[in-house]
MARLOLO-718585 format. One record per residue: x, y, z of N, C-alpha, C in turn. Coordinates in steps of 0.1 Angstrom, whole numbers, padded with zeros to 4 digits, always signed. Example, Ala and Ser with C-alpha at 12.3 -4.5 7.8 and 13.67 -1.06 7.14 Angstrom:
2
+0132-0057+0078+0123-0045+0078+0132-0033+0078 +0128-0022+0071+0137-0011+0071+0129+0000+0079 
This chain:
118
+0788+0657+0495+0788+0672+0496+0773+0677+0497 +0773+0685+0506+0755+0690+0507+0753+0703+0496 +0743+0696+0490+0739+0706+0479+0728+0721+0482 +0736+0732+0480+0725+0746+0489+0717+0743+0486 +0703+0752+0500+0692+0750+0491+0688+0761+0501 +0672+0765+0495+0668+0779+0500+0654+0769+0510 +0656+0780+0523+0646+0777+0530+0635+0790+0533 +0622+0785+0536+0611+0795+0533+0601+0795+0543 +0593+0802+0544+0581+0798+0554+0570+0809+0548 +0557+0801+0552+0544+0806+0545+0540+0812+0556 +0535+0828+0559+0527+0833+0570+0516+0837+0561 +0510+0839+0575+0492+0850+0575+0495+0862+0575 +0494+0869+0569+0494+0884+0571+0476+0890+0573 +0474+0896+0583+0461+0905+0580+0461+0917+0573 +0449+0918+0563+0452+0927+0552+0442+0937+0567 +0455+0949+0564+0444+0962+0573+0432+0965+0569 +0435+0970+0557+0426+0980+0548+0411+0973+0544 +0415+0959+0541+0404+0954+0537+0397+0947+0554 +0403+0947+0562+0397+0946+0573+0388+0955+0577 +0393+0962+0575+0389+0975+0583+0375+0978+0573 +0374+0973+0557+0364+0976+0546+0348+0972+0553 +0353+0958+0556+0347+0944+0556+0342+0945+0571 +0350+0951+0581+0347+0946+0594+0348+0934+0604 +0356+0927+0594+0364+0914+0599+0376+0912+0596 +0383+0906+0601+0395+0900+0594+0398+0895+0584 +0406+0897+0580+0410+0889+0561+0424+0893+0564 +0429+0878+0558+0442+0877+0560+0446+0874+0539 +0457+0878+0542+0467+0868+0528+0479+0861+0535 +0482+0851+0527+0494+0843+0530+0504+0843+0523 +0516+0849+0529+0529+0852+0517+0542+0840+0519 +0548+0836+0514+0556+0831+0514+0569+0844+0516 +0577+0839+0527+0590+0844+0528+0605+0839+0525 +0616+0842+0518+0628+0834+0515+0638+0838+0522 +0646+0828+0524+0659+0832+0531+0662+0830+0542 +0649+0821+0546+0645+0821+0562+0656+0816+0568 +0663+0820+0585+0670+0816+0593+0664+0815+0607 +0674+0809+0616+0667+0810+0631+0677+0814+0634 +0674+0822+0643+0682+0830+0650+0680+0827+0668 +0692+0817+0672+0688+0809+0687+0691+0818+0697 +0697+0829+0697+0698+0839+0708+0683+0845+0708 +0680+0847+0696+0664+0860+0702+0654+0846+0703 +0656+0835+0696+0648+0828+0695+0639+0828+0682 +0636+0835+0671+0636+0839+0666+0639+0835+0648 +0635+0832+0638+0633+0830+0622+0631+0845+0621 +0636+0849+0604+0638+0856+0601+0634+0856+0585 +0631+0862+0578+0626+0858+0562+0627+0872+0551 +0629+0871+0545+0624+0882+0533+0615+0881+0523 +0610+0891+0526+0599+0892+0511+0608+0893+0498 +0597+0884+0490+0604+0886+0474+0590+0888+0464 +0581+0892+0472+0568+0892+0466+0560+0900+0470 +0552+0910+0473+0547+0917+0477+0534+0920+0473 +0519+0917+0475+0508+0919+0466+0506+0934+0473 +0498+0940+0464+0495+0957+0467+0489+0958+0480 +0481+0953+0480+0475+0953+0498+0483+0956+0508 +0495+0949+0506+0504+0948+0517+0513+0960+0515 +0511+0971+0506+0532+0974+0502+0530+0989+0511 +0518+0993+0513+0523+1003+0524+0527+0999+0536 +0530+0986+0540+0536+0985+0554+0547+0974+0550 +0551+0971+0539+0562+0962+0536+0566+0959+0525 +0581+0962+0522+0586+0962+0509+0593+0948+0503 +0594+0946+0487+0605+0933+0486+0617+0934+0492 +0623+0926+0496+0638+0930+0501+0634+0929+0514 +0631+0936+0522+0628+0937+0539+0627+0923+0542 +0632+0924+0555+0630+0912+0561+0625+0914+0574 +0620+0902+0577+0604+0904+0592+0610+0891+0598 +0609+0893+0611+0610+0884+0622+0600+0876+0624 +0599+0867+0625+0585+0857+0634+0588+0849+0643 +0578+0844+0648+0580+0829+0660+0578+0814+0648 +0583+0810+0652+0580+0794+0650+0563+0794+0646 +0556+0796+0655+0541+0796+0658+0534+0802+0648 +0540+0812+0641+0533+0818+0632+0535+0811+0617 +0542+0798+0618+0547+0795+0601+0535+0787+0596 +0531+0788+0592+0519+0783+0583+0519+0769+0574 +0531+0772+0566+0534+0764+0558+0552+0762+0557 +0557+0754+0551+0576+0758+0552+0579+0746+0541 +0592+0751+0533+0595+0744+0526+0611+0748+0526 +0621+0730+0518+0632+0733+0519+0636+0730+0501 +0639+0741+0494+0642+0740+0480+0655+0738+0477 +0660+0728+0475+0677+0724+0469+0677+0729+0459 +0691+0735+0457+0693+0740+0443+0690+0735+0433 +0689+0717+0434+0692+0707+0420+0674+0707+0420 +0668+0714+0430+0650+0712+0428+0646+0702+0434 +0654+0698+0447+0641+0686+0453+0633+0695+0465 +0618+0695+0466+0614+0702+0476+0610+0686+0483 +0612+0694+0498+0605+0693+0511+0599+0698+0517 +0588+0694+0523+0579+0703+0530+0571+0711+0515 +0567+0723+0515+0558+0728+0508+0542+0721+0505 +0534+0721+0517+0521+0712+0516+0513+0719+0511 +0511+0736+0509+0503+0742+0507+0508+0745+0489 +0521+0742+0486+0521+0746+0472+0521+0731+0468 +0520+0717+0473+0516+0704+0466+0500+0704+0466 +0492+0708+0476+0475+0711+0474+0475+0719+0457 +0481+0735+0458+0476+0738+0444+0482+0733+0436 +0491+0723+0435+0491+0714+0424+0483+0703+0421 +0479+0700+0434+0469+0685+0425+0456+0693+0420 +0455+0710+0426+0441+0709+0417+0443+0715+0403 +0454+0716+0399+0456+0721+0385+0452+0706+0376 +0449+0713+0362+0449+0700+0353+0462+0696+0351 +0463+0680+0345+0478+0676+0345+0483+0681+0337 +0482+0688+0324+0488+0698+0315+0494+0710+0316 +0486+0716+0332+0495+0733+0335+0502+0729+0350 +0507+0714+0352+0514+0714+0364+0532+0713+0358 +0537+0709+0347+0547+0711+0344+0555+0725+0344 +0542+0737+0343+0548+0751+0341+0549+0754+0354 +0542+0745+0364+0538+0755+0374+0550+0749+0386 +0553+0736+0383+0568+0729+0388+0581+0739+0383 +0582+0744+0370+0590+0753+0366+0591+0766+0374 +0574+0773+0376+0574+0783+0377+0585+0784+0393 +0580+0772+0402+0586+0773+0418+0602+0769+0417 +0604+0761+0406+0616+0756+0403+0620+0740+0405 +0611+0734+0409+0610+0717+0415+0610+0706+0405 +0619+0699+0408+0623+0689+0398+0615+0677+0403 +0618+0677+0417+0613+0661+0422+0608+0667+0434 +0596+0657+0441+0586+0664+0451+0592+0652+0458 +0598+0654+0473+0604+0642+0483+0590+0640+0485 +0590+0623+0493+0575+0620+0498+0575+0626+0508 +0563+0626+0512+0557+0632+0528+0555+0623+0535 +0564+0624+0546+0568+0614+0555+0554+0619+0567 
């Protein structure tokens, strides 16, 4: 029996405001959940469950945004029982944590066991 699991994808967002501060670009990178593809538009789909203040005059938790393929940054597949796949950018901030705050920080994402990286 296939056990659910939640699928996600990491974009770039460009922060306006502080672009516009700075004169350059500055992005953040959000993680989206719930992600699907959608083969008629062609098309992934995701929701925010997180929103930093920068962003929330042009995007709320709950809403969901369309992207390409091209724009995923990062992606991960989370099984309910906690085995991730994929997620490269949340195994980087784990190896630089000390080995003492990586237990909370496995809890915090919900991961039991980390598949190898094929």
């Amino acid at each position: 029996s296939d056990i659910p699991a939640y699928y996600s994808a990491k974009l770039r967002f460009r922060d306006p405001d502080e672009s516009e501060r700075t004169g350059q670009d500055c992005f953040l990178f959000l993680w989206l959940s719930g992600v699907h593809y959608h083969p008629v538009e062609r098309v992934f789909s995701g929701g925010f469950f997180e929103v930093p203040v920068e962003l929330q005059k042009w995007h709320q938790v709950g809403q969901r945004l369309a992207f390409d393929g091209d724009d995923i940054f990062d992606w991960m597949v989370l099984t309910e029982d906690g085995r991730l796949t994929g997620g490269f950018t949340l195994r980087a901030t784990r190896s630089k944590l000390p080995e003492n705050q990586r237990a909370d920080y496995d809890r915090y994402i919900g991961v039991q066991v980390y598949e190898p990286v094929i």
